[in-house]
N, C-alpha and C positions, 0 to 999 in steps of 0.2 A: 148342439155344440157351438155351430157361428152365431145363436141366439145367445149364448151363456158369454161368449167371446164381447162380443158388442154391448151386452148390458156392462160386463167390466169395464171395459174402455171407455163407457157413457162414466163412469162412476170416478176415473181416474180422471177423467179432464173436468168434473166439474164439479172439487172439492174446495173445500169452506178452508178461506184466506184471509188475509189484511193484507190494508197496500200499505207502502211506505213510498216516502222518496227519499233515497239512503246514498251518501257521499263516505269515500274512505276517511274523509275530515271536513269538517264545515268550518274549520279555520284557514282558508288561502291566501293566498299574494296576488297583488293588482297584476293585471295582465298575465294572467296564469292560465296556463291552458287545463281546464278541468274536465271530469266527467260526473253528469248526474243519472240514477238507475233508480228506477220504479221496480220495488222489489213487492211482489206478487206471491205472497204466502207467508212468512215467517221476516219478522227481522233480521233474522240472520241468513234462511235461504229464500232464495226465488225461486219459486216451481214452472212459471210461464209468464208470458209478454201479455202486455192489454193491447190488445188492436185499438187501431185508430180510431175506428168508428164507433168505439168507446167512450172518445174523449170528449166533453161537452166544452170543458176547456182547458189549456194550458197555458200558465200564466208567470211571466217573471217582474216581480217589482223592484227596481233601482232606483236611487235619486229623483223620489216620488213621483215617477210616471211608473203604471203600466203596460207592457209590451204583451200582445200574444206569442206563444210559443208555435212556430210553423208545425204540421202534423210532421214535413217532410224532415224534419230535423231528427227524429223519432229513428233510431238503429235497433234492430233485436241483435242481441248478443245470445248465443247457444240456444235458443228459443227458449230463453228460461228469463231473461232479463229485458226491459226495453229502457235506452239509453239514449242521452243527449250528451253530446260533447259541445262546449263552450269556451269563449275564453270570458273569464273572469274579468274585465276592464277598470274600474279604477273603486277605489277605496272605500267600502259602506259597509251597513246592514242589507243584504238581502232578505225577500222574499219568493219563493217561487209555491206554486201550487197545482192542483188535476182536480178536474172532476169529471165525474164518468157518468153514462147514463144507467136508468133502472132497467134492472132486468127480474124476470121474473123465474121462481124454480119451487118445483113441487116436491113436496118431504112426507115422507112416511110419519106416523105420530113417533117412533122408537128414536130414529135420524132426528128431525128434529130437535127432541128433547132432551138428546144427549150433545146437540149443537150448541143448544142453549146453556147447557153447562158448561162447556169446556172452551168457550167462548165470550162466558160470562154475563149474558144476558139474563141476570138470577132475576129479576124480578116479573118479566112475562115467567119467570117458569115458576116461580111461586104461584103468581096467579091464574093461571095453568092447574097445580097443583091444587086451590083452593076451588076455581070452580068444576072439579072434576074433568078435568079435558086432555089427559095425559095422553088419552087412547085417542084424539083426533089426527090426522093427518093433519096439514099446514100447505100452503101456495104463499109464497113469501115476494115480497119485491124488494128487491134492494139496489142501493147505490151507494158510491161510496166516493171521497174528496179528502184530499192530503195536501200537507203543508207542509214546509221545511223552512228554516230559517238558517242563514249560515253571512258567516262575519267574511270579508275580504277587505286585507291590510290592518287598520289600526283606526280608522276613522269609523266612528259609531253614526248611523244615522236612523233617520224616526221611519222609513220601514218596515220596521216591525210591525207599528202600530195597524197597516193595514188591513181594512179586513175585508176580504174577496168578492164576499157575498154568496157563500157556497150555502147548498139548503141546510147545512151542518159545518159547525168551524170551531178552531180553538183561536183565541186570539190570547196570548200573553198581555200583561198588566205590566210588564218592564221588559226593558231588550235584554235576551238571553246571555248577553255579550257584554253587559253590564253586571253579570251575577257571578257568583263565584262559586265551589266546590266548598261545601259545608255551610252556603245558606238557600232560600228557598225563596221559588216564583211561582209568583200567584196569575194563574191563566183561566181565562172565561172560556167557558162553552156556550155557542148561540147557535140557535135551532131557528132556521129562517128570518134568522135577523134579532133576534128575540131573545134575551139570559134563558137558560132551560135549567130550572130548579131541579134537584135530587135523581139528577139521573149520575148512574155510576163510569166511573172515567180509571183507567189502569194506567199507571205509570211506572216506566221501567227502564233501563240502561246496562248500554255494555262498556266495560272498563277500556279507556286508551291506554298507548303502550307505556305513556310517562303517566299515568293516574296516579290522583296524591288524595287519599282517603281524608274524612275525617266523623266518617260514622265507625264508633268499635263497635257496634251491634253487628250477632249474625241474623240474616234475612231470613235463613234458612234455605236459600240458592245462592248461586255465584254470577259471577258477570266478568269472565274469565277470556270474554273478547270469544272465545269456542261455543259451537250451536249447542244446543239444548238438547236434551232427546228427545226426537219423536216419533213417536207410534204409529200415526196416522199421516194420510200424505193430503198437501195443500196444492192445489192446481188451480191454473183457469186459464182459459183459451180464449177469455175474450166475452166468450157467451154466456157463461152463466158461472154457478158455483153448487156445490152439496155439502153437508155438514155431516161427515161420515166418521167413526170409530169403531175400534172393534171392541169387544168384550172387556180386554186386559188392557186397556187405553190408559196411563195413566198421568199424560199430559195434556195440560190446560194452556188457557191462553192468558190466565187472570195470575201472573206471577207477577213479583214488585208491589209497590202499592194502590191499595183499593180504596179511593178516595169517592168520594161524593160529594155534587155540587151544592151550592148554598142557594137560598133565595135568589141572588143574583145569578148564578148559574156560575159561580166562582170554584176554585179548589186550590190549593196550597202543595205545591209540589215539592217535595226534598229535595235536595241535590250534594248527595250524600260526599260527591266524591267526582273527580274527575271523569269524564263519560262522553257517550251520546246519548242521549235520552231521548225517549218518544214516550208519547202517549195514545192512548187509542181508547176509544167508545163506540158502541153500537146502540144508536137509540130505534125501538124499534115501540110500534103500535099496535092495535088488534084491529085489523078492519072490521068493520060489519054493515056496511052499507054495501060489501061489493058480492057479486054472484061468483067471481073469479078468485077474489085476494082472500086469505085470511091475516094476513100480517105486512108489515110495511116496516124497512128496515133503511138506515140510513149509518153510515160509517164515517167516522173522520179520525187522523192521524196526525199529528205534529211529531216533527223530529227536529233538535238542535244539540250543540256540541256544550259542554262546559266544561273549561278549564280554572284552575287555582288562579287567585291571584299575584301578579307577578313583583319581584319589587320587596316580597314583603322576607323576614328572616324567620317565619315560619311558615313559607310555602316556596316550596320549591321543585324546578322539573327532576324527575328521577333519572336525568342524565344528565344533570348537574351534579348528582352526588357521586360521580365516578371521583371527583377530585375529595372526595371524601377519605380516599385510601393513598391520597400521594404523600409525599414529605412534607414535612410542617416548614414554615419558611424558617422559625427561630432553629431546627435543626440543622436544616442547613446553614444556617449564617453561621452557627458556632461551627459547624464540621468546617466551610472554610477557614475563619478565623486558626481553627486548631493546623489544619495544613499550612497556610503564611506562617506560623510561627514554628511551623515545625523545618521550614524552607530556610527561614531567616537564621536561625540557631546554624540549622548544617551549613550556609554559605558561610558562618563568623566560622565554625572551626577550620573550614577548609584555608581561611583565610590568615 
């Protein structure tokens, strides 16, 4: 029984995630006191904190210097989040980023290959599938490196452009904060420094409270600002991870669009509508040179905010159109008009 107890508890803390670095808006004001959260399982929930001795690095770029981020700055919130509070100081493009170290985790051939699925790693599992190898077990090592981009004030600057030098990165082709809701950014993927051709990248987004569409296509899912359902639970303590489902699983990690890079390691993202968007990729490889590894996996996440463009007479915030239901002005000018003369009439009789 404490053996059946312990293998459980092994199973809960070391389930198959994606990091994020997730802000309630990546649109703030200079001198704003903010909070940034490394969200450790789902974009929408956090299952657990990454320890420090995780961090290979944490990095904030402003006004084209690079700053380290202190490990001690690092708070856990409910042991489910790890946060950084800051103040926001004067007007730019940010960049901030993590990168974690490899770790390694042993998978049953079943686990795996349903990891692979529902996390969208199709093409080791095709290849998997074609060279007969369904029924192997797997030793995997992974690491994984996020990015976030987020605007403070009104001044655009070319931090964006930076790129970290993580062994996996997305670097954007224009600032996020230059693009609008209803048209589209095109962001590179680099694999050690390197464009990385035809590997596959998922892109996806949750609706803000003022979102102003302008896709009438349905996706076939929502982006309703509410979690998703799911079946299977996302952990990690820092040490490792597993890739676990049960039978009647019926949630994936490959929802929104499935795009794939180009020669240059480019892709073309929509940006259907107002949101925060992220993208996320798992490039992974088959070792065969090692006694230990069978596969080698590397993760990276971008996340940034987009809103409509302002200014314009057909985009505007959805709390601006509250005055959509007040009185019309020429309403009003005739109702007074009609009162003055209905004032002036009764002062001449009285008179």
């Amino acid at each position: 029984m404490r053996k059946t107890f312990y293998l459980l508890l092994v199973s809960l803390l070391l389930c198959s995630h994606d990091l994020y670095i997730k802000m309630e808006t990546y649109f703030l004001q200079p001198n704003q006191e903010a909070i940034l959260s490394l969200y450790n399982g789902t974009f929408e929930k956090s299952e657990n904190i990454i320890t420090r001795d995780r961090m290979l690095d944490a990095s904030l770029v402003a006004q084209g210097e690079r700053k380290a981020i202190n490990a001690e700055e690092w708070k856990d919130q409910d042991s489910t989040i790890t946060q950084l509070s800051f103040n926001t100081r004067e007007s730019g493009t940010y960049v901030v980023g993590v990168s974690t170290k490899a770790r390694n985790i042993e998978l049953t051939a079943e686990k795996f290959n349903s990891y692979l699925e529902h996390d969208g790693v199709l093409d080791i599992l095709e290849q998997r599938k074609k060279d007969s190898l369904l029924n192997e077990d797997a030793v995997e090592s992974y690491e994984k490196h996020v990015k976030a981009i987020y605007q403070v004030g009104e001044t655009r600057t070319n931090d964006w452009t930076t790129v970290l030098g993580y062994p996996i990165e997305f670097v954007p082709q224009a600032n996020p904060y230059e693009k609008y809701s209803g048209e589209k950014l095109e962001v590179q993927l680099l694999l050690d420094g390197t464009p990385l051709p035809n590997q596959l990248v998922y892109a996806d987004y949750l609706k803000t409270s003022h979102s102003h569409s302008h896709d009438h296509h349905d996706h076939g899912h929502s982006h309703d600002g509410e979690n998703h359902s799911h079946d299977h639970t996302h952990a990690d303590d820092g040490h490792g991870h597993s890739h676990e489902s049960s039978e009647e699983e019926s949630h994936t990690h490959i929802n929104g669009q499935q795009l794939r890079t180009d020669e240059q390691g480019m892709v073309l993202v929509d940006l259907p509508e107002d949101g925060i968007y992220y993208l996320r990729t798992i490039h992974m490889t088959t070792v065969t040179d090692s006694d230990e590894l069978t596969h080698q996996s590397k993760w990276a996440t971008l996340t940034f905010e987009v809103s409509h463009k302002h200014g314009s007479d057909t985009h505007t915030h959805d709390h601006d159109h509250d005055h959509e239901h007040s009185i019309p002005t020429w309403v009003f000018v005739l109702g007074s008009l009609l009162i003055i003369a209905v004032l002036f009439v009764t002062f001449r009789k009285k008179n």
